[in-house]
N, CA, C and O atoms as a GROMACS GRO file, in nm:
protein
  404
    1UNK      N    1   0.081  -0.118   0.000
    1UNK     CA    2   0.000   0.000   0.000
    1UNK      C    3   0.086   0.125   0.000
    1UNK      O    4   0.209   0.133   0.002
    2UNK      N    5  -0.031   0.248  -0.003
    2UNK     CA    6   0.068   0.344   0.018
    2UNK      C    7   0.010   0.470   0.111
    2UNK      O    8  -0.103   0.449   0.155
    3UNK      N    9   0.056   0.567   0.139
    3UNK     CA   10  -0.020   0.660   0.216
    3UNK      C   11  -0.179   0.694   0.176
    3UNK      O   12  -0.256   0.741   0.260
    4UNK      N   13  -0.208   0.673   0.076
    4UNK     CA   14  -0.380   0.613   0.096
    4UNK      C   15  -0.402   0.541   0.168
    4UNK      O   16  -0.492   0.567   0.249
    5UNK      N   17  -0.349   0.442   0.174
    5UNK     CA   18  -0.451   0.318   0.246
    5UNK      C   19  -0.404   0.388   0.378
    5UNK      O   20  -0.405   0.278   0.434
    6UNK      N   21  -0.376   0.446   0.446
    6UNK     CA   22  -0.369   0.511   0.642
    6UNK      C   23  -0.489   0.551   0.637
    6UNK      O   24  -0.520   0.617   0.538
    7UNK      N   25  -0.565   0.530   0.712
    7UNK     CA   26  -0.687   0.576   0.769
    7UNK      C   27  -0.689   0.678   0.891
    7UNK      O   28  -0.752   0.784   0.881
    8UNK      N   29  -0.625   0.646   0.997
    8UNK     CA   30  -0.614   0.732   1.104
    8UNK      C   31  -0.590   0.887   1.094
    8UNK      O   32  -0.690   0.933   1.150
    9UNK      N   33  -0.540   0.955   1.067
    9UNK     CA   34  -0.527   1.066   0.998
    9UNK      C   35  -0.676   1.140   0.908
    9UNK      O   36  -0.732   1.245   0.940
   10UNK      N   37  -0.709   1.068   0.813
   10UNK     CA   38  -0.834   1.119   0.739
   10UNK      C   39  -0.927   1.114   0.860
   10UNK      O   40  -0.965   1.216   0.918
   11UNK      N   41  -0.952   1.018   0.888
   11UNK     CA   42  -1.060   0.966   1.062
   11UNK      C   43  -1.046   1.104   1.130
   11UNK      O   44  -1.142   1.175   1.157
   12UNK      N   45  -0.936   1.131   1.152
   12UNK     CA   46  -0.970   1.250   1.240
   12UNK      C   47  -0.920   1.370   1.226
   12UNK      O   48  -0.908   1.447   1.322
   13UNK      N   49  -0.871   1.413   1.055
   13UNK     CA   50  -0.942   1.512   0.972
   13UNK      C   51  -1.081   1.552   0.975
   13UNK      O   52  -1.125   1.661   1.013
   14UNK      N   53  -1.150   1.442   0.927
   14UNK     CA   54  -1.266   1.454   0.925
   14UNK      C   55  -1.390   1.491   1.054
   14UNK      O   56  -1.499   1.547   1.049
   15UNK      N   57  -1.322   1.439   1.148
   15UNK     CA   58  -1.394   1.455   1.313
   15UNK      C   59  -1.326   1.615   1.296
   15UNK      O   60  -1.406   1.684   1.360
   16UNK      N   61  -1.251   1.682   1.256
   16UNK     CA   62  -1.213   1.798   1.346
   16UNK      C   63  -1.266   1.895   1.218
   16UNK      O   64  -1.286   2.012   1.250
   17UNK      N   65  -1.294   1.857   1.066
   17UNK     CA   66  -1.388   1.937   0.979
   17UNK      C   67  -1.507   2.019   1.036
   17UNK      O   68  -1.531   2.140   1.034
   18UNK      N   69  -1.575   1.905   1.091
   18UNK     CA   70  -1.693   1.959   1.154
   18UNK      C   71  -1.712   2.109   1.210
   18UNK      O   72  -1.776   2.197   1.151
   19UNK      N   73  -1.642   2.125   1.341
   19UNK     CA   74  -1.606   2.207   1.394
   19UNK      C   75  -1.510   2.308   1.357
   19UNK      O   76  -1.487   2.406   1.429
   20UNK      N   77  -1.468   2.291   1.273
   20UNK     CA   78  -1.364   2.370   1.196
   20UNK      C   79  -1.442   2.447   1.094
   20UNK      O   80  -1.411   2.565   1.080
   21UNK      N   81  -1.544   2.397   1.019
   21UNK     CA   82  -1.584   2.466   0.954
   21UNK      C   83  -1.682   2.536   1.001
   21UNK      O   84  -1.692   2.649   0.954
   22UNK      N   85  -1.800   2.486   1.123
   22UNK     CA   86  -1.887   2.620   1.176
   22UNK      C   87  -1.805   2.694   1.260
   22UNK      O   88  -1.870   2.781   1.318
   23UNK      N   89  -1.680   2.693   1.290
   23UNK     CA   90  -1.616   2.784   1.358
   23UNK      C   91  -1.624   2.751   1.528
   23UNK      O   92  -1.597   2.843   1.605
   24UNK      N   93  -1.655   2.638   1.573
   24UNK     CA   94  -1.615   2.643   1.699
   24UNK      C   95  -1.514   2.607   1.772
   24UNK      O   96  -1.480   2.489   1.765
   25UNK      N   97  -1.455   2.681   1.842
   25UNK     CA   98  -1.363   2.661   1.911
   25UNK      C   99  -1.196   2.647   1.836
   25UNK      O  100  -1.089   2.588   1.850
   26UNK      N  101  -1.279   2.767   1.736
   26UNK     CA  102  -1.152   2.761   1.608
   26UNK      C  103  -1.020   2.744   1.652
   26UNK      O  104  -0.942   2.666   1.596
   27UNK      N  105  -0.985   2.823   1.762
   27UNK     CA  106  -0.816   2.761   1.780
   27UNK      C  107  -0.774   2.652   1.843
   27UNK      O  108  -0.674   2.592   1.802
   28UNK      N  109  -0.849   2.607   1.956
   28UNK     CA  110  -0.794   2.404   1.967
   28UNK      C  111  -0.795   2.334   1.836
   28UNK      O  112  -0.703   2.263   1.796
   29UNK      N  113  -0.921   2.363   1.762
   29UNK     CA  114  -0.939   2.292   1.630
   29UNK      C  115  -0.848   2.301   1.532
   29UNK      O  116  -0.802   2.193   1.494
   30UNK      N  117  -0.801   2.419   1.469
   30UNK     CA  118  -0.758   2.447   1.403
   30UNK      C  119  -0.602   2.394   1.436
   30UNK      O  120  -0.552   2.326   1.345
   31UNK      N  121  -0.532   2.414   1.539
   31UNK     CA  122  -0.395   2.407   1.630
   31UNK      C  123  -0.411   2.212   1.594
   31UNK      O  124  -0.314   2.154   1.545
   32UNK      N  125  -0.532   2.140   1.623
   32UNK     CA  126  -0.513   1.993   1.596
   32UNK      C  127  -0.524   1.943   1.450
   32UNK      O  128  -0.472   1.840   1.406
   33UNK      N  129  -0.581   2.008   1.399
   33UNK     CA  130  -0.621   1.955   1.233
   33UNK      C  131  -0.483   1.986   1.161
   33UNK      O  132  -0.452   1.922   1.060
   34UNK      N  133  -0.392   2.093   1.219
   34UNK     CA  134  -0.279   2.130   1.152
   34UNK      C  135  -0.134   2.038   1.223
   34UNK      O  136  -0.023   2.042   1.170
   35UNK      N  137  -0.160   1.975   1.328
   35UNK     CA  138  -0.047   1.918   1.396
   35UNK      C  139  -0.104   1.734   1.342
   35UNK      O  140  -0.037   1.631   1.355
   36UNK      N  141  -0.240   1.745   1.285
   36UNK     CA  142  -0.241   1.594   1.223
   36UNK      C  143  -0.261   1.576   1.122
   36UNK      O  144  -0.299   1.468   1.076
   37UNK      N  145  -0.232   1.721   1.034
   37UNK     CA  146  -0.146   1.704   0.898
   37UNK      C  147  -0.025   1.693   0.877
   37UNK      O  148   0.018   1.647   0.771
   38UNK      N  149   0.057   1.736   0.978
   38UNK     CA  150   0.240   1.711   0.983
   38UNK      C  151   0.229   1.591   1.033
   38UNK      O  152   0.325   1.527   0.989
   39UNK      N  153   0.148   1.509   1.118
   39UNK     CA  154   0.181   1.362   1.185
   39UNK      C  155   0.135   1.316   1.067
   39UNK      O  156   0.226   1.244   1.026
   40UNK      N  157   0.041   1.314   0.982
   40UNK     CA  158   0.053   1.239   0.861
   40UNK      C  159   0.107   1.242   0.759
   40UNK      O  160   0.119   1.143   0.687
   41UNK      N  161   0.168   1.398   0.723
   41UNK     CA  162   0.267   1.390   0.654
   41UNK      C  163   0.382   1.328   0.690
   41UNK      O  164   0.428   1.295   0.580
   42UNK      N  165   0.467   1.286   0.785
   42UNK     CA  166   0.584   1.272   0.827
   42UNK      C  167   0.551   1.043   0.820
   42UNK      O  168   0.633   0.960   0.781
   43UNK      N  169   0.417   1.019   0.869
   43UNK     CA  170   0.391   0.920   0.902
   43UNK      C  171   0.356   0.854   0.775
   43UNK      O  172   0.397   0.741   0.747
   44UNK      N  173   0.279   0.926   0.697
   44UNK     CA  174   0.210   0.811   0.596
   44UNK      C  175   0.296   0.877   0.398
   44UNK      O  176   0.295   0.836   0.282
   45UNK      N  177   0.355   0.995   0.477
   45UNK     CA  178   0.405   1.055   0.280
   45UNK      C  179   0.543   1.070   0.314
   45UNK      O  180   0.603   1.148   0.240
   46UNK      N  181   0.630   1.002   0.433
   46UNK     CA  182   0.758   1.031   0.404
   46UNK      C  183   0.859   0.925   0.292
   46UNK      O  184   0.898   0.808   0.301
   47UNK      N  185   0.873   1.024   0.196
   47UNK     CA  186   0.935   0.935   0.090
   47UNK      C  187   1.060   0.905   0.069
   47UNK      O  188   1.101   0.840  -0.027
   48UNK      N  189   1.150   0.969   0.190
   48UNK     CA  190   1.310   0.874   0.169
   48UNK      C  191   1.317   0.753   0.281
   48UNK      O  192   1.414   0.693   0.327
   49UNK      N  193   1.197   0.743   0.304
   49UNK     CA  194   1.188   0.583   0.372
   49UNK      C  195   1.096   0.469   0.275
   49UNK      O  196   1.036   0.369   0.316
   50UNK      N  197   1.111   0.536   0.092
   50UNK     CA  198   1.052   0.418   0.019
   50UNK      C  199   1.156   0.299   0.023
   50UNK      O  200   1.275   0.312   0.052
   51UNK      N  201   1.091   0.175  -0.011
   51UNK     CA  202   1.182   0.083  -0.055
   51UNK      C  203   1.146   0.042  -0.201
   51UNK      O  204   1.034   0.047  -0.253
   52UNK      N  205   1.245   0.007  -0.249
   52UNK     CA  206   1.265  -0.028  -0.340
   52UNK      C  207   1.341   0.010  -0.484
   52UNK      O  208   1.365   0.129  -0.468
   53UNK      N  209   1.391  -0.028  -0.616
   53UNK     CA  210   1.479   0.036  -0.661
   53UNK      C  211   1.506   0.234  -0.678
   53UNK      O  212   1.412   0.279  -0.744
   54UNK      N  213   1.538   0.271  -0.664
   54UNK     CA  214   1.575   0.376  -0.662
   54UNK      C  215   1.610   0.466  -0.803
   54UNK      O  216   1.602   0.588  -0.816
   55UNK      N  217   1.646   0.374  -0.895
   55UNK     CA  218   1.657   0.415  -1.026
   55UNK      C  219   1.507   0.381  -1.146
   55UNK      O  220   1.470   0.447  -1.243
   56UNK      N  221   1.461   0.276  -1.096
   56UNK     CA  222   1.332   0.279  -1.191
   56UNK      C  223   1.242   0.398  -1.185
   56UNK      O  224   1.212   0.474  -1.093
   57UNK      N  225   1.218   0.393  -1.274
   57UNK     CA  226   1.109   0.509  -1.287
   57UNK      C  227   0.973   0.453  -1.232
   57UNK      O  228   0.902   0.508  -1.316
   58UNK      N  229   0.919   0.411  -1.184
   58UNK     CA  230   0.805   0.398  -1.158
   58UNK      C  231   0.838   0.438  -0.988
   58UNK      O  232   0.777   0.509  -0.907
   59UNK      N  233   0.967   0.353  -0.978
   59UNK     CA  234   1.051   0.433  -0.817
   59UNK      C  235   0.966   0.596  -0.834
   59UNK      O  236   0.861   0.639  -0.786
   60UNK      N  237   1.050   0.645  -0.907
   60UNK     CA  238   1.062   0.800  -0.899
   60UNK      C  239   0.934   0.821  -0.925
   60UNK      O  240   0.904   0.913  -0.849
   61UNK      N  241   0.820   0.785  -0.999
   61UNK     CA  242   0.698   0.891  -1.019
   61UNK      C  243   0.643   0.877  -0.863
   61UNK      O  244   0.586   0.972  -0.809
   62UNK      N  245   0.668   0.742  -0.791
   62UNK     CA  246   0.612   0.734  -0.658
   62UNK      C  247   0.620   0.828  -0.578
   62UNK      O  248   0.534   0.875  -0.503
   63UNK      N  249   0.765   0.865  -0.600
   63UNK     CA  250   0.842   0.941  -0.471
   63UNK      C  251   0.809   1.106  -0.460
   63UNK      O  252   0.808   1.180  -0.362
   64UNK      N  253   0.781   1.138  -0.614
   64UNK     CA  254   0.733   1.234  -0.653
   64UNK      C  255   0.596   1.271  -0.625
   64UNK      O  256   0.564   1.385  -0.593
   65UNK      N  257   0.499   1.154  -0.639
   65UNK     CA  258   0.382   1.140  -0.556
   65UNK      C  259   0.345   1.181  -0.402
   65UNK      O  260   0.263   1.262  -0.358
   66UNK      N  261   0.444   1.089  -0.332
   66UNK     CA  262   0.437   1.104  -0.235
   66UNK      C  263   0.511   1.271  -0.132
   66UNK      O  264   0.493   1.298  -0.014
   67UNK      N  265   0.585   1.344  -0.232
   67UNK     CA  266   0.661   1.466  -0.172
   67UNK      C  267   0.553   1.560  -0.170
   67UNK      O  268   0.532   1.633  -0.074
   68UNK      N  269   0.464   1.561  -0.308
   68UNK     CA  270   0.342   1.633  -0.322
   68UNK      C  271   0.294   1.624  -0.251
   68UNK      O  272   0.281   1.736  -0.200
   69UNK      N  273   0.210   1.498  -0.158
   69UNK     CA  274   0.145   1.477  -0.040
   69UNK      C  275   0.194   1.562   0.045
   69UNK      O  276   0.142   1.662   0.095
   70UNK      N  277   0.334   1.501   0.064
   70UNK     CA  278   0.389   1.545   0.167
   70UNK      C  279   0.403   1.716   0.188
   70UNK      O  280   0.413   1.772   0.297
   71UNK      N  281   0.401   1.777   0.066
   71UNK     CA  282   0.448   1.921   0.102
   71UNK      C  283   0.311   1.968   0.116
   71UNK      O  284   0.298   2.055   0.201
   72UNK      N  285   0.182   1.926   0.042
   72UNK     CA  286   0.051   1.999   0.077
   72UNK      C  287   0.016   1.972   0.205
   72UNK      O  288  -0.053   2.055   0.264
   73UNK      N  289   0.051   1.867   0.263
   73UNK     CA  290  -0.010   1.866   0.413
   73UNK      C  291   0.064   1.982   0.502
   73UNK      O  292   0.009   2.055   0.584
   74UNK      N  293   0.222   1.984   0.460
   74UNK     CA  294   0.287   2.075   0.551
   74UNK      C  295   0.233   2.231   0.543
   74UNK      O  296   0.215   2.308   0.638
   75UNK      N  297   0.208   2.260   0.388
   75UNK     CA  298   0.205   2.382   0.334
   75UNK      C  299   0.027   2.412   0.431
   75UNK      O  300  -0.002   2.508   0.501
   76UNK      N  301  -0.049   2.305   0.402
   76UNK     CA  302  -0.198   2.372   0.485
   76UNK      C  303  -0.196   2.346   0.663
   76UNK      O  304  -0.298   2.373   0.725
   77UNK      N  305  -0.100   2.304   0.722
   77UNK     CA  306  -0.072   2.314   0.852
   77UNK      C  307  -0.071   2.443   0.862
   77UNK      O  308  -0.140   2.518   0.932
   78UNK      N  309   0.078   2.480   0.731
   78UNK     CA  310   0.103   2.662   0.751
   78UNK      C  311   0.004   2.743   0.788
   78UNK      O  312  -0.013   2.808   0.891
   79UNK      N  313  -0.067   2.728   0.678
   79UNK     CA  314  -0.192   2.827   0.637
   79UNK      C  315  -0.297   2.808   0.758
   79UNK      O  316  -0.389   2.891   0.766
   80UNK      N  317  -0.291   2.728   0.833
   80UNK     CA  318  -0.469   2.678   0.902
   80UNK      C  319  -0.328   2.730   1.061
   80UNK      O  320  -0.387   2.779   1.158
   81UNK      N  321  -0.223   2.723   1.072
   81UNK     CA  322  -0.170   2.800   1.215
   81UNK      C  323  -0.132   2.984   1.163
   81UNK      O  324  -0.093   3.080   1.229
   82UNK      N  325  -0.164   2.967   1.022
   82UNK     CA  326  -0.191   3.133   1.003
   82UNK      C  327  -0.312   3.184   1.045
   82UNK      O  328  -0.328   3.298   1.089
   83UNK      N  329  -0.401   3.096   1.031
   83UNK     CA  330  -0.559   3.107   1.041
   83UNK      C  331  -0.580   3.145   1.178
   83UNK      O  332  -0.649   3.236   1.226
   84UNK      N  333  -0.486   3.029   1.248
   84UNK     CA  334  -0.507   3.074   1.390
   84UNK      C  335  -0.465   3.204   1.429
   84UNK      O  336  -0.540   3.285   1.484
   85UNK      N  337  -0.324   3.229   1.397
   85UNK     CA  338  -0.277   3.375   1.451
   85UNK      C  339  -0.396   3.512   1.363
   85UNK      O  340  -0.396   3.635   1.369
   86UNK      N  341  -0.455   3.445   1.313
   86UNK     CA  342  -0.538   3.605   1.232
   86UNK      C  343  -0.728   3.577   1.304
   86UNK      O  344  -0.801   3.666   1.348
   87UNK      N  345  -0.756   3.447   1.293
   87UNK     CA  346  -0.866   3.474   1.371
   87UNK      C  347  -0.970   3.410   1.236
   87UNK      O  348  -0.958   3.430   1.116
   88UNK      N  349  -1.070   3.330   1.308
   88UNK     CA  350  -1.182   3.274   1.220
   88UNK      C  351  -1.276   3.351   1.126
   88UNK      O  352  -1.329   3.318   1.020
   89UNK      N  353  -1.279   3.485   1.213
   89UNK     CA  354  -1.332   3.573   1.097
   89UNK      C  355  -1.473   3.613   1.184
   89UNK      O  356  -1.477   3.602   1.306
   90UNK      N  357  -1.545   3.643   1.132
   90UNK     CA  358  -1.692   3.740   1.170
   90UNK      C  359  -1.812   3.637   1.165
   90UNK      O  360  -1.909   3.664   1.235
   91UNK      N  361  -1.816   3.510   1.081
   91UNK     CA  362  -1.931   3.423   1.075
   91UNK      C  363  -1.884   3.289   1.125
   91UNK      O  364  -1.866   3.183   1.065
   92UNK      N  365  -1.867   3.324   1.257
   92UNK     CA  366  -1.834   3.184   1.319
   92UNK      C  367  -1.941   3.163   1.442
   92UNK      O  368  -2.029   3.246   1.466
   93UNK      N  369  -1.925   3.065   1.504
   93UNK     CA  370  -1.994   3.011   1.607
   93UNK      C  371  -1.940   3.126   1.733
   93UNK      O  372  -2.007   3.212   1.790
   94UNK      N  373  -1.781   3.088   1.751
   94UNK     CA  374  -1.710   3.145   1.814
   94UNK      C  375  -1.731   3.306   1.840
   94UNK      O  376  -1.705   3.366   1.945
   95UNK      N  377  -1.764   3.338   1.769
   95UNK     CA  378  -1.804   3.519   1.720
   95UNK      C  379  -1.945   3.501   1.766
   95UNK      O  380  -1.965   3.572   1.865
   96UNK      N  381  -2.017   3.454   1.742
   96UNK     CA  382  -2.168   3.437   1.744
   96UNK      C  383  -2.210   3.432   1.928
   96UNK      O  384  -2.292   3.507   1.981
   97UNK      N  385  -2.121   3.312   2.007
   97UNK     CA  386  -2.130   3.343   2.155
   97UNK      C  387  -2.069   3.451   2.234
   97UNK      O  388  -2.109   3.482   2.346
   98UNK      N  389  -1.942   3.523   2.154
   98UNK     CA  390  -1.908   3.645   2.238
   98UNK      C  391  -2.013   3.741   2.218
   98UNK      O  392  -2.026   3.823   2.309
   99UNK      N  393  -2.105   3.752   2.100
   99UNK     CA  394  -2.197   3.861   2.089
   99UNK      C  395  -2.309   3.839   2.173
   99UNK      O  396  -2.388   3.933   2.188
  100UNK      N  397  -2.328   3.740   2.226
  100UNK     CA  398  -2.413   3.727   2.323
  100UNK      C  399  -2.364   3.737   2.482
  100UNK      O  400  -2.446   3.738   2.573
  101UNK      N  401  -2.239   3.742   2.500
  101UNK     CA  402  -2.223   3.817   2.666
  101UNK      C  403  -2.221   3.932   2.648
  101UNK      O  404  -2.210   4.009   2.744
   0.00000   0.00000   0.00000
């Protein structure tokens, strides 16, 4: 197999979507959805721990495969702990209970 077949990671991508997208409790959420895109990048797309020949090409389109993985998970960690330092924005849940104290 290959970093598709990991499940654990998507599993709880998906549990922390929820809440991520109506905006609650945007920064635990956001701070975990981005620290279990680097644990899955590092865990399921690190590609100088492939085996196998190294010179075939089917080697290399893999590895190439798998860096892509690997750099979009790192690159939207970036972006979603930018998210955090700037703030969910005006139509969140989060926004919605401070306007009510």
């Amino acid at each position: 197999g290959d970093g598709h077949d990991v499940v654990w990671p998507k599993a709880v991508e998906l549990l922390l979507a929820v809440p991520f997208t109506l905006g609650f409790k945007m920064e635990a959420v956001t701070k975990l959805l981005a620290a279990s895109l680097v644990l899955e990048a590092f865990y399921a797309w690190s590609w100088w721990r492939m085996s196998g020949d190294p010179n075939a090409f089917s080697q290399h389109r893999r590895a190439i495969h798998y860096r892509e993985h690997f750099m979009t998970n790192v690159a939207t960690a970036g972006g979603l702990l930018l998210l955090v330092k700037l703030g969910g924005g005006r139509y969140t849940v989060d926004e919605l209970v401070k306007k009510k104290d």
